[in-house]
C-alpha positions as CSV (number, residue, x, y, z in Angstrom):
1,X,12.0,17.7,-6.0
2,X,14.4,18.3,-8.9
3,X,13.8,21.6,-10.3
4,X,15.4,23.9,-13.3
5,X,15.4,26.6,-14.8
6,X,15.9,27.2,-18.6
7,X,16.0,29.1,-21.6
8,X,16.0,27.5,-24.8
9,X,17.8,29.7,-27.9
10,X,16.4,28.0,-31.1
11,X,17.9,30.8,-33.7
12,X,16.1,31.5,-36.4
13,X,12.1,31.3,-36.0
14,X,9.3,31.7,-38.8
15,X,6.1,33.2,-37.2
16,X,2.9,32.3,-38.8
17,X,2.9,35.9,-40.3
18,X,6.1,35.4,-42.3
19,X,8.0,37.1,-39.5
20,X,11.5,35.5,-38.9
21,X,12.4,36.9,-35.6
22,X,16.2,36.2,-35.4
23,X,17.0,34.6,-32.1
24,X,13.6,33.2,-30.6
25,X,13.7,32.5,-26.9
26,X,11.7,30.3,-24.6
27,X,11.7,30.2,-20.7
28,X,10.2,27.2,-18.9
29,X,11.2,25.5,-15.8
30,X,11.0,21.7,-15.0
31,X,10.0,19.8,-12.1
32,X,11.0,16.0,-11.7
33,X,13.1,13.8,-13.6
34,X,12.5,12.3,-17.6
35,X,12.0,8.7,-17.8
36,X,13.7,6.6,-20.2
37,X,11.0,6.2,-22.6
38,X,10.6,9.7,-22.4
39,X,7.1,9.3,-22.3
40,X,6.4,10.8,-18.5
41,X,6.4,14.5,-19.7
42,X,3.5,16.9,-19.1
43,X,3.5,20.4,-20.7
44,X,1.4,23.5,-18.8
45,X,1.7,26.6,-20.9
46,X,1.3,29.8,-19.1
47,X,-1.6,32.2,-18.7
48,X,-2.4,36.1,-19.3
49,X,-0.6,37.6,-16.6
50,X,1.0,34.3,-15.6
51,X,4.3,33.2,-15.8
52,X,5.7,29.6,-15.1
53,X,6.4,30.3,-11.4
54,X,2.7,30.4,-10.9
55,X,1.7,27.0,-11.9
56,X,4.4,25.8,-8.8
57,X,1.4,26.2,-6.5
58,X,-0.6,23.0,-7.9
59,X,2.3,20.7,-8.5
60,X,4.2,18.7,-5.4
61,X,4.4,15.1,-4.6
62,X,0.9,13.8,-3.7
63,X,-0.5,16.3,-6.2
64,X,-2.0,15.3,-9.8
65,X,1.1,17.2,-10.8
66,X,3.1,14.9,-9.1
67,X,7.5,15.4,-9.8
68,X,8.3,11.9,-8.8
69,X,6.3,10.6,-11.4
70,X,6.0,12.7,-14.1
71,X,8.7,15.0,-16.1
72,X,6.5,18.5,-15.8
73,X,7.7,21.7,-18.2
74,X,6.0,24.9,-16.8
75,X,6.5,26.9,-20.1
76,X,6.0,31.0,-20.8
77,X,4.0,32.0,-23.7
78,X,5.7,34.8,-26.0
79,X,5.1,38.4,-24.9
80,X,5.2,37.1,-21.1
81,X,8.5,39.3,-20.3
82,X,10.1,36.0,-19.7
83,X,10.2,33.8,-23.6
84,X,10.9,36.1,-26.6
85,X,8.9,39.8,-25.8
86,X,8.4,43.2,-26.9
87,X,10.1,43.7,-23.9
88,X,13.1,41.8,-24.2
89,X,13.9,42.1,-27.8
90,X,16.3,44.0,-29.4
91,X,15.8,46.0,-32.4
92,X,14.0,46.3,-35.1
93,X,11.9,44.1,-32.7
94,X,11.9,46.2,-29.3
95,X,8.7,47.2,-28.1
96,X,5.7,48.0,-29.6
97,X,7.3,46.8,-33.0
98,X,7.7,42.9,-31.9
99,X,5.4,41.2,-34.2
100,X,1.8,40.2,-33.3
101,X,2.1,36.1,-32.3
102,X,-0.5,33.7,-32.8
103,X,-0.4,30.1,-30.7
104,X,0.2,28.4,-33.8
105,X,3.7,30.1,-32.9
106,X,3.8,29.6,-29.2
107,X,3.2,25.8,-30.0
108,X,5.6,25.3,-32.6
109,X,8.1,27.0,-30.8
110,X,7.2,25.3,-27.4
111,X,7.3,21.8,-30.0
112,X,11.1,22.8,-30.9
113,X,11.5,23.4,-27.6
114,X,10.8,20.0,-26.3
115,X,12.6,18.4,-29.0
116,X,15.6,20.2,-29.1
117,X,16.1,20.2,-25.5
118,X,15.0,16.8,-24.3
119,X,14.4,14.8,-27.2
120,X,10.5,14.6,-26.6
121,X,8.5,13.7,-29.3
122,X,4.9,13.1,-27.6
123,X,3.0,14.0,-24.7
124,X,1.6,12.4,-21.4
125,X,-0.8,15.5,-20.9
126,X,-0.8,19.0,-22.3
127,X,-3.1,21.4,-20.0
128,X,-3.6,24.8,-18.7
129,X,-5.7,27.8,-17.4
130,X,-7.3,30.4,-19.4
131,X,-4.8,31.2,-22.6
132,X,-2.6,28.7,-21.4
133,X,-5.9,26.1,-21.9
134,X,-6.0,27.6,-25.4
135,X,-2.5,26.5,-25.9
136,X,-3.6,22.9,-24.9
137,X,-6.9,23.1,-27.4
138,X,-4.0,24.0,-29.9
139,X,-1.6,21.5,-29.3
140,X,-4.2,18.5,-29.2
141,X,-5.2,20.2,-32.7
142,X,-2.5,20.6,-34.3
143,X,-0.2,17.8,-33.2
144,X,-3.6,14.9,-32.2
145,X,-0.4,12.3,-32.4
146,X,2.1,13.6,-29.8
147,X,-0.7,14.6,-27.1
148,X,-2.0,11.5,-25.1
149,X,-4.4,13.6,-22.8
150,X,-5.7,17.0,-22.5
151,X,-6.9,19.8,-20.2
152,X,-8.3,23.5,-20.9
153,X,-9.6,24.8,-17.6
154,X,-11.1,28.6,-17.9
155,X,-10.3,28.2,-21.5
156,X,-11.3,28.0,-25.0
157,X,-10.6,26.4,-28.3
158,X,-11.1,30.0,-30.1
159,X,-11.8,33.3,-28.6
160,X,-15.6,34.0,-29.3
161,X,-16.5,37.7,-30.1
162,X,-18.0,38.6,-26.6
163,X,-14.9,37.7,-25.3
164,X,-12.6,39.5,-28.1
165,X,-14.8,42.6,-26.8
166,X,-14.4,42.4,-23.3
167,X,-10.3,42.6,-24.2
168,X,-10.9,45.6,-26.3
169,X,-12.5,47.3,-23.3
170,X,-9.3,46.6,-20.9
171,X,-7.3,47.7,-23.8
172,X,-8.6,50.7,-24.5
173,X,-7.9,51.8,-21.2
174,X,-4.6,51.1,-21.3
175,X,-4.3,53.3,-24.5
176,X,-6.0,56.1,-23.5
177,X,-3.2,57.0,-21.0
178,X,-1.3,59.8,-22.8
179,X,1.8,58.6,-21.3
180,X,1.1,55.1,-23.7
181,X,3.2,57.3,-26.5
182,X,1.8,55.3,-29.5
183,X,3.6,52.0,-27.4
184,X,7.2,54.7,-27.6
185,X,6.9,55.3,-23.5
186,X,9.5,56.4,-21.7
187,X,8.2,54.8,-18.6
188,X,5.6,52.1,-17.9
189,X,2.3,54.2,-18.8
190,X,1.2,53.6,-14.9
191,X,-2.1,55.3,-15.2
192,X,-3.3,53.1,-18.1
193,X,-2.2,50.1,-16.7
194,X,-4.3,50.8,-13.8
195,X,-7.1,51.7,-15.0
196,X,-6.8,48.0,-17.7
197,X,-6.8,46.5,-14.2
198,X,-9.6,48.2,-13.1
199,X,-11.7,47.3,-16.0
200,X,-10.5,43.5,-15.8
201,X,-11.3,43.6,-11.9
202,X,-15.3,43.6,-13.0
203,X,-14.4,40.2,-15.7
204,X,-12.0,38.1,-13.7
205,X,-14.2,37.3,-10.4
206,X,-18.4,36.9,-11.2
207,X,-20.9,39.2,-9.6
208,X,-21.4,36.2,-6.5
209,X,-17.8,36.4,-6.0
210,X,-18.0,40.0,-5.0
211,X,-21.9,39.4,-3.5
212,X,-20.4,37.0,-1.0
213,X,-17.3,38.8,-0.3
214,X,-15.4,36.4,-1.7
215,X,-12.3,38.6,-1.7
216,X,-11.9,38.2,2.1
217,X,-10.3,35.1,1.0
218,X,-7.4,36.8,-0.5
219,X,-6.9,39.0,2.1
220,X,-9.1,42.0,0.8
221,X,-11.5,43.5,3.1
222,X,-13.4,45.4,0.3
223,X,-13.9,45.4,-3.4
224,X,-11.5,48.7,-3.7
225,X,-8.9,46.6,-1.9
226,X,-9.2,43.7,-4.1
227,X,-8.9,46.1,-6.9
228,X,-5.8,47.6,-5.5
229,X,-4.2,44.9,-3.4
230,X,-4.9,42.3,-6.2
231,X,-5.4,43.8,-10.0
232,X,-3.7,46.2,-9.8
233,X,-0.1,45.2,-8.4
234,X,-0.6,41.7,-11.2
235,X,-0.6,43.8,-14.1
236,X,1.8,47.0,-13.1
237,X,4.2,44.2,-12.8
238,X,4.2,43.8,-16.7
239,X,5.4,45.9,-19.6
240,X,2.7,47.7,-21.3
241,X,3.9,46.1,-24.6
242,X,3.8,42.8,-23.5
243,X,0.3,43.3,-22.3
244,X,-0.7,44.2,-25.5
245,X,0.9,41.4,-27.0
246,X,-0.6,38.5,-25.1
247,X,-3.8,40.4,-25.7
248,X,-3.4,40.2,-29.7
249,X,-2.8,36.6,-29.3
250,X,-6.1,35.8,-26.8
251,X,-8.6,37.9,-29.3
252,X,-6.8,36.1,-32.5
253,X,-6.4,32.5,-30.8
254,X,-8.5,29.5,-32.9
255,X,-7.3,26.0,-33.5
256,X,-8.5,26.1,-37.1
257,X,-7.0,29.5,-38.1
258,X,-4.1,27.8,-40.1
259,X,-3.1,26.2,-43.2
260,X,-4.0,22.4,-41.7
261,X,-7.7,23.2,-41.0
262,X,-8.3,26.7,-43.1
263,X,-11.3,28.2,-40.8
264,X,-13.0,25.1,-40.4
265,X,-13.5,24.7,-36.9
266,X,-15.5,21.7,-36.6
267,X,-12.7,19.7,-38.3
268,X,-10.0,21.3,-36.0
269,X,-12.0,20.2,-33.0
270,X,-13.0,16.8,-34.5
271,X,-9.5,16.1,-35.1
272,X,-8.5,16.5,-31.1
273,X,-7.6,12.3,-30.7
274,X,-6.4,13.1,-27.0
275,X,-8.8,12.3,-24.1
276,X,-10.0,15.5,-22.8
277,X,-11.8,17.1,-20.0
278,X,-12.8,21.1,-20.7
279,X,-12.9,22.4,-17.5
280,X,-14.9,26.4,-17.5
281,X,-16.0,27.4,-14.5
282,X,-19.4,27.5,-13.8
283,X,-20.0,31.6,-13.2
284,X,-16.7,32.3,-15.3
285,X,-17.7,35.9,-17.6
286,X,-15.9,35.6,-20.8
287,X,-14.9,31.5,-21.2
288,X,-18.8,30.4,-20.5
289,X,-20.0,26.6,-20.6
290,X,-22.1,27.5,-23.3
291,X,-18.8,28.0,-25.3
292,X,-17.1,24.4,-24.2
293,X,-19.9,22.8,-24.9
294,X,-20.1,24.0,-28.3
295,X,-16.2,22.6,-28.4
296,X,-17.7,19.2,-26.6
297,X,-20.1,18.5,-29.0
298,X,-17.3,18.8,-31.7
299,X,-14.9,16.5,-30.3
300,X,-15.0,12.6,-30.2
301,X,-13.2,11.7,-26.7
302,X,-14.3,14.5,-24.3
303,X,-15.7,15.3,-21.0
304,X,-17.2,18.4,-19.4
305,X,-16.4,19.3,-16.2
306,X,-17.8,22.7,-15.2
307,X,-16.0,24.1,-11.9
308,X,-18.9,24.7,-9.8
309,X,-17.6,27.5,-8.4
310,X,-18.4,31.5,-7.9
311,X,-15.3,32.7,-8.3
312,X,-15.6,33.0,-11.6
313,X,-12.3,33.2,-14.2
314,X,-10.4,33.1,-11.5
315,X,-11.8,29.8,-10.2
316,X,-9.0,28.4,-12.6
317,X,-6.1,30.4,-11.0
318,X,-3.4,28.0,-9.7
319,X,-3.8,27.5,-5.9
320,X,-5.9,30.6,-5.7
321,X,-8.8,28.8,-3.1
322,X,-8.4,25.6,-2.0
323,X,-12.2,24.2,-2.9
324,X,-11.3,25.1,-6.5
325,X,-7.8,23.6,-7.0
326,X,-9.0,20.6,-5.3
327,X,-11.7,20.5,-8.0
328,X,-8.8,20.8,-11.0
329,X,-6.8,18.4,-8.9
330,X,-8.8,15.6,-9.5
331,X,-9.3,15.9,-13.1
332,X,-5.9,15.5,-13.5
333,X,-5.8,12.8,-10.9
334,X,-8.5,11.0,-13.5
335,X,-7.1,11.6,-16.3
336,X,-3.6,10.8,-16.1
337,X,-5.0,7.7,-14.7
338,X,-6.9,6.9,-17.5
């Protein structure tokens, strides 16, 4: 499988605030080879927490995400600690001063990106889990000519106020640690980081999931050893800044908070041409079916697909369980068949 690894420099950047940040950044990795046409390519923007290595589980040759047949760009969302971050910065952007980002950035720059780059001007399929499905609502939003197809799994269009609350409560744990320094740390605050994981640790799984043990799966005898063996080491692996700043952009996230659709959020999703499936899972906490199918009965070429799973959120994690990446698996199969 031809892989590589790259970051793209594309100078001078405006952010949807104004912003210029000087040099803007953006990791991804490839898998596979760009046809001629260049009309093979499939974009999967990353995840909270996530970063493009993680998607490598659920593509391979015989997959949906197959490298032999399609040119697939695994690419990390701002404020991951791998594309342009408060943690990578220099000043007057370093830390907790990097600008908030919206995905209105993330998708313009991921755009420039791909044009820059490899000279690709539409896409095959644009999909992901969780925020990185919120990228793919964007994209098929605001570009409906350059995305042929379209997946959000354990994702959303725009972040709904239960869900904007559930973030404040992992993010005010992570502030409360004393060590946080107003985001000035002289060390990774640790203690709130741990006890943001903790919080998340009752979101990410539903209550079956824990009921039926499911953790056992993952190695974890108990719930505490879940919490410790599996929250916990994900998120102490991140800067505390760039935490916070994928967190601004999930409770801000909404395809029609721009200057092509101006709020109006039934025109944003009625203007998504690609064919989509939106993929929630079933038992999933803070992306619920009741919220896709709002977004379903908005858009004209659609499918939902609910996971039927009790793993909740983390039904959508990228070759977490078998049964559940089988499930994903064959939407793509179907749809990149379509």
């Amino acid at each position: 499988m031809s892989t590589s690894n790259s970051v793209t420099e594309l100078g001078e950047f405006e952010l949807q605030s104004g912003i210029v940040l000087p040099n803007l950044q953006i990791s991804h990795k490839t898998f596979g080879t760009l046809n001629p046409a260049r009309s093979n390519a499939i974009l999967l923007p990353t995840f909270y927490g996530g970063k493009h290595a993680d998607y490598e589980e659920i593509i391979g040759q015989g997959k949906a995400l197959d490298p032999t047949e399609y040119f697939i760009i695994a690419v990390d969302m701002m404020c991951n600690g791998l594309s342009s971050s408060p943690s990578n910065t220099q000043a007057p952007f370093v830390g907790i001063d990097f600008p908030n980002i919206t995905h209105w950035d993330n998708v313009h720059a991921q755009k420039l990106m791909l044009e820059q780059q490899y000279g690709i001007e539409s896409l095959a399929l644009v999909s992901g889990f969780s925020m990185g499905g919120q990228q793919a609502n964007h994209w098929a939003a605001i570009f409906p000519d350059r995305v042929e197809r379209m997946i959000s799994w354990c994702g959303s269009a725009a972040t709904s106020p239960h869900n904007w609350v559930f973030l404040e409560g992992v993010k005010a744990g992570l502030l409360a640690d004393p060590s946080f320094e107003q985001g000035h740390y002289k060390a990774n605050p640790e203690v709130g980081i741990k006890a943001f994981a903790r919080i998340w640790a009752g979101w990410g799984p539903s209550q079956a999931f824990y009921r039926r043990k499911l953790h056992r799966q993952l190695g974890q005898e108990t719930a505490a050893d879940h919490i410790a063996e599996f929250w916990e080491p994900n998120f102490l692996a991140f800067d505390a800044n760039d935490l916070l700043g994928m967190l601004h952009t999930w409770q801000v996230a909404n395809i029609a908070d721009n200057e092509i659709y101006n709020g109006d959020y039934v025109a944003a999703c009625g203007a998504i041409k690609a064919r989509t499936i939106l993929m929630p899972c079933q038992t999933d906490l803070y992306f619920p079916v009741a919220d896709n199918a709002i977004q379903a009965d908005l858009m004209p070429n659609v499918e939902l697909r609910p996971i039927p799973s009790d793993w909740g959120h983390i039904a959508g994690g990228p070759g977490l369980n078998p049964e559940d990446s089988a499930f994903i698996d064959q939407a793509h199969k179907e749809l990149l068949a379509s």
